[in-house]
C-alpha positions in Angstrom: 10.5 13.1 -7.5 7.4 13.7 -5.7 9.1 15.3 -3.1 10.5 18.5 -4.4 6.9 19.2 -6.1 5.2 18.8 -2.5 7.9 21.0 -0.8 6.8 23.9 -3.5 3.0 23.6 -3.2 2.9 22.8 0.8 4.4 24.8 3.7 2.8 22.9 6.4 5.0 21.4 9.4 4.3 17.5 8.1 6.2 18.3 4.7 9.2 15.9 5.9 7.4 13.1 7.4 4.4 12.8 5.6 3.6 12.4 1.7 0.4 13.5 0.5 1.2 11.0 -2.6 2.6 8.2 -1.3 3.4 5.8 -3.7 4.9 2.6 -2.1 2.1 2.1 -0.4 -0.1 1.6 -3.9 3.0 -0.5 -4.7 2.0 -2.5 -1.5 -1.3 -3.0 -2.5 -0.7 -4.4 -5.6 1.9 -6.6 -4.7 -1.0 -8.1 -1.9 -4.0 -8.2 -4.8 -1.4 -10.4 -7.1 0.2 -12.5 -4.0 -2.0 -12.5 -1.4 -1.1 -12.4 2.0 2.5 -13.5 1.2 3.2 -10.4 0.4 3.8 -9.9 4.3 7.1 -11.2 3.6 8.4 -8.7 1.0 6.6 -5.8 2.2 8.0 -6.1 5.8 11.8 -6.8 3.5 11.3 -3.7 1.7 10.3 -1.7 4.3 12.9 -2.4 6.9 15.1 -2.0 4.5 13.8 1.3 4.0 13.7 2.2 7.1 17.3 1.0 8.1 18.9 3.3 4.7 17.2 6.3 6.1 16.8 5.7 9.9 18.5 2.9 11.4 18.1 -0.6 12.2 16.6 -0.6 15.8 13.5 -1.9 17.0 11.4 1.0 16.1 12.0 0.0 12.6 11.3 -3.4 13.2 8.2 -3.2 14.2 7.0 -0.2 11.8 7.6 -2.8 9.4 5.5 -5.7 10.9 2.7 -3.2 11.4 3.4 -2.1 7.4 3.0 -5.6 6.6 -0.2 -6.6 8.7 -2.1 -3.2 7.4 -1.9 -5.2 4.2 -2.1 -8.6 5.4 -5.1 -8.1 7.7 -7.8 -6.7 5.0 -6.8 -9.3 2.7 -7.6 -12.2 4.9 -10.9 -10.4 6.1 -11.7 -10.3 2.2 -11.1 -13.9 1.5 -12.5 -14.7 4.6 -16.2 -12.9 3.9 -16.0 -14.5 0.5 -15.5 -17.9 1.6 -12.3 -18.1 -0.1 -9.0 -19.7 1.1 -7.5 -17.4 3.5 -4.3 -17.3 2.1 -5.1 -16.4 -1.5 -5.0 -13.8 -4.1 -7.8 -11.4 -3.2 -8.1 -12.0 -7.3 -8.8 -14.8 -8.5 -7.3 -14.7 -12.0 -9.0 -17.7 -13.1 -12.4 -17.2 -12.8 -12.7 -13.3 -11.9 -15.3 -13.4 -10.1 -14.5 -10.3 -7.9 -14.1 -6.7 -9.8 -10.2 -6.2 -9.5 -10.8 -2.5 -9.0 -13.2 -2.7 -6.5 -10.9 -5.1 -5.0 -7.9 -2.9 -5.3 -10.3 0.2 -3.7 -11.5 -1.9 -0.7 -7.7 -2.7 0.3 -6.6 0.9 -0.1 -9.2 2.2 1.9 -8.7 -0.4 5.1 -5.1 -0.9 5.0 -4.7 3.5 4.7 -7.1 3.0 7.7 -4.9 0.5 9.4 -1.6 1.4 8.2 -2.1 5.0 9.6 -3.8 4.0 12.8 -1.0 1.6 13.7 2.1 4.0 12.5 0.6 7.0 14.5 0.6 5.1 17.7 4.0 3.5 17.2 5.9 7.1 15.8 3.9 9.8 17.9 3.1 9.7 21.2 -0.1 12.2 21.0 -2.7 11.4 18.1 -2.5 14.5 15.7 -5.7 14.6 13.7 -3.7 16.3 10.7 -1.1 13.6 10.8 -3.4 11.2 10.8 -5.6 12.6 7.7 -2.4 13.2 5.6 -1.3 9.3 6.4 -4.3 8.8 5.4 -4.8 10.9 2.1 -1.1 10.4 1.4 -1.6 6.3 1.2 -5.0 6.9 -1.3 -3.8 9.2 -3.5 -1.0 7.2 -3.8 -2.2 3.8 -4.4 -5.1 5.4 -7.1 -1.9 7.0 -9.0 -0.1 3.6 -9.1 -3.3 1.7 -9.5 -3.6 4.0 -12.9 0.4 4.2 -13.5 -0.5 0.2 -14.0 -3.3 0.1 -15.7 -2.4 2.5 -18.4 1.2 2.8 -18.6 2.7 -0.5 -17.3 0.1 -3.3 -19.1 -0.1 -1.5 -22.3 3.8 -1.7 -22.5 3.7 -5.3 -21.4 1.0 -6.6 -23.5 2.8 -5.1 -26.3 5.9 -7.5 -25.8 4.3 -10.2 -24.8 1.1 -10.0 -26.5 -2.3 -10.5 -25.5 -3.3 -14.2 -25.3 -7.1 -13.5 -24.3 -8.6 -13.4 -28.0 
């Protein structure tokens, strides 16, 4: 979907290996916020699986998948670390809410873009491109902020409005 509207706004070289809204990666983000840093496990899953539909199976895709996870993985821990939390929980703690959820959300983006973009670029290219690098970059924030948003006012309306709100 996103896709076809990029390839008629952009006519740069990176069109085909570079989305300047990519939204799995907000999907990631999420996923680690709710789970905490067990969502290693299903975001290395979904992306190898990824990777192996449209690439192939090798190694390459192995370990793009491992670094996909630990971009995730890494800022979470430092998070829960710095707060004195348990390492291996939610970034959000439901319960008491003692940490903003979108500042939160915002701090993981930002590092895990950072990480995630750092880490793919050495593993896929063999000579740093600053323009790659920036569109990783962009691509992963403008993606996460339009899924954060998707969520917040799309998906939770919908699902409060089946299952009902229970915080009155």
């Amino acid at each position: 979907m996103i896709y076809p509207l990029e390839a008629l706004v952009r006519r740069d070289s990176y069109l085909d290996i570079v989305s300047l809204i990519y939204l799995p990666h907000g999907v990631e983000v999420i996923l680690a916020v709710m789970v905490g840093p067990f969502a290693f496990v299903y975001i290395f899953f979904a992306q190898f699986l990824a990777g192996t539909i449209f690439f192939d199976a090798g190694l390459t895709n192995l370990i793009g998948s491992a670094i996909g996870g630990a971009a995730i993985v890494i800022p979470i821990i430092l998070l829960n670390g710095s707060s004195k939390r348990t390492l291996l929980s939610a970034p959000v703690e439901y319960k008491t809410f003692k940490v903003s959820v979108v500042w939160t959300y915002l701090s993981i983006t930002l590092f895990t873009a950072l990480l995630d973009s750092a880490f793919h670029m050495k593993l896929y290219f063999s000579v740093a491109e600053i323009d790659v690098f920036t569109y990783f970059i962009v691509g992963d924030i403008v993606g996460a902020i339009a899924v954060f948003l998707l969520f917040l006012f799309v998906y939770r309306p919908v699902l409060l409005k089946f299952v009902g709100n229970h915080r009155k």
